[in-house]
N, C-alpha and C positions, 0 to 999 in steps of 0.2 A: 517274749511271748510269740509263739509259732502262730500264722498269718492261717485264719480259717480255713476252712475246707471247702470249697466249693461241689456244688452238687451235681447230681449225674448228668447235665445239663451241661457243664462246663462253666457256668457261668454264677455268680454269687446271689444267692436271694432267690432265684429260679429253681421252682419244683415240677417237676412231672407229674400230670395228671395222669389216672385210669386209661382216660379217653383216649390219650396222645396229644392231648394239649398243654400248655403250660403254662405257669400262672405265681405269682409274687406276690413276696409280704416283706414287708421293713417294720422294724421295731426303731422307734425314737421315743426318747421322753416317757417312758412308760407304756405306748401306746403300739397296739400289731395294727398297721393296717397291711389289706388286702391290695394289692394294685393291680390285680386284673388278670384276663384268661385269653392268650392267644395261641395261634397256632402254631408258632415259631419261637425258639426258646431267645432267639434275638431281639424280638419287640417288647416279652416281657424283660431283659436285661437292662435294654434302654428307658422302658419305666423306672424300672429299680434306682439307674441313675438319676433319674428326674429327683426323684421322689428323694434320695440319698444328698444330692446338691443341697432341694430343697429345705434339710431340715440340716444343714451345714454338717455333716459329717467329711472324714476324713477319707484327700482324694486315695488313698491305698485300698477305701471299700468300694471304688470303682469297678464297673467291670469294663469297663472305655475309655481308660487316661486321658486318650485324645481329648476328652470333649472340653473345650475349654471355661464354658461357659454355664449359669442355668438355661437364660433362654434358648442356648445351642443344643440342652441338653432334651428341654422342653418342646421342640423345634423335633428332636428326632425321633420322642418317645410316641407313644399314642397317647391319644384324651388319657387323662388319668379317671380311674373309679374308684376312687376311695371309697373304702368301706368301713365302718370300726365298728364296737362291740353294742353300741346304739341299732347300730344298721342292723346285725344280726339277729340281736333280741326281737323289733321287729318281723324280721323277714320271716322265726320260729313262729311266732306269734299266728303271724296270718296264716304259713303249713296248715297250724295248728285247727285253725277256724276252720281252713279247707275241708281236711280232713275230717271232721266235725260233721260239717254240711253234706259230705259223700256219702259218710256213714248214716248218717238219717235219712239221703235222699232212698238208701239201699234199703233199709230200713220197711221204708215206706212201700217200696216197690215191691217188697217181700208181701207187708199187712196186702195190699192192694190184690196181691194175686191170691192170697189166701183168703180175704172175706168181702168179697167184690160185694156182698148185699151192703155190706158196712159203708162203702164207698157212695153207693146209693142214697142211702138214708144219711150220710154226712153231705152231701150235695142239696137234699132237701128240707135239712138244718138249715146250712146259709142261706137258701130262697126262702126260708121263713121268716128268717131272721132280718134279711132284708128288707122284705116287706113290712115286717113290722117296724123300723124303723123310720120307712119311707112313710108308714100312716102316723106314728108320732110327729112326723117332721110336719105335715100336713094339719093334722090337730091344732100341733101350739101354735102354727102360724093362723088357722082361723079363728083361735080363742087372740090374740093376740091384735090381729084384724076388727074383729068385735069390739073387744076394747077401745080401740082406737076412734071406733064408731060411736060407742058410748058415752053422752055427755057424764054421766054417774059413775065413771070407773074409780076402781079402787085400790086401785096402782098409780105408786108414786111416778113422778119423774125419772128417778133412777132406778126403777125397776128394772133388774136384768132380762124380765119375760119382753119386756119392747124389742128387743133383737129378734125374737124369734118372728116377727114381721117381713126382715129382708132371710128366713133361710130360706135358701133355694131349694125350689121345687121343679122338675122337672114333666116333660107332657103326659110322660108312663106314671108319673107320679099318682095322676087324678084318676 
């Protein structure tokens, strides 16, 4: 069997990015990983060998005979960043949320310059809304307080309305 082809890099497992960077992948076992994206198609080589040692492959897929060793090989490569198809799926995922959230933020920006009254009367929604929850919260704790005071009350011990004793209440509150 004729011995791979090595790529425009010179070097085996090393691809050329767009950018001018370059950047490696090993297949073992079933599995592509990623080993990472440097500037020089040398550093990504010497991952490759890491990575190639590591998973006992044959020294002919070398691109460094020399190196005698893993941890020699380990020793010369950079940190490794394994990536696999976990890591990918991922990494789409969040793109995806990104993307998502820009487009509503755009969205919004659009409504916002087109129905600025709208904007208004949604602002004056949640300080109503506020408010009325801030007087509920106020209520149940003096109907609650009452109670308490009440030799006659008519709530058990485990009534859940006894909590509404410690909700907090703040100075704006009153």
């Amino acid at each position: 069997m004729p011995p791979r082809r090595r790529g425009s890099s010179g070097f085996r497992g090393v691809r050329a990015r767009p950018s001018g960077r370059f950047y490696a992948e090993i297949r073992a076992g079933g599995f592509r990983l990623t080993l990472g994206t440097h500037n020089t198609p040398e550093l990504v080589a010497r991952a490759y060998d890491a990575a190639a040692l590591r998973f006992r492959q044959p020294r002919r897929d070398m691109n460094f005979p020399d190196v005698e060793s893993l941890e020699e090989a380990e020793f010369l490569a950079p940190a490794p960043c394994l990536i696999d198809d976990e890591d990918r799926r991922r990494h789409r995922q969040v793109h995806r949320r990104i993307a998502i959230a820009e487009h509503d933020e755009e969205l919004m920006r659009q409504w916002r310059a087109q129905f600025p009254n709208n904007v208004d009367n949604t602002d004056a929604f949640f300080a109503d809304l506020r408010a009325q929850r801030r007087s509920n919260r106020r209520h149940r704790r003096a109907v609650a307080e009452f109670e308490l005071d009440n030799p006659n009350t008519t709530w058990a011990e485990n009534d859940p309305r006894w909590d509404d004793i410690w909700t907090e209440t703040t100075y704006d509150d009153v």
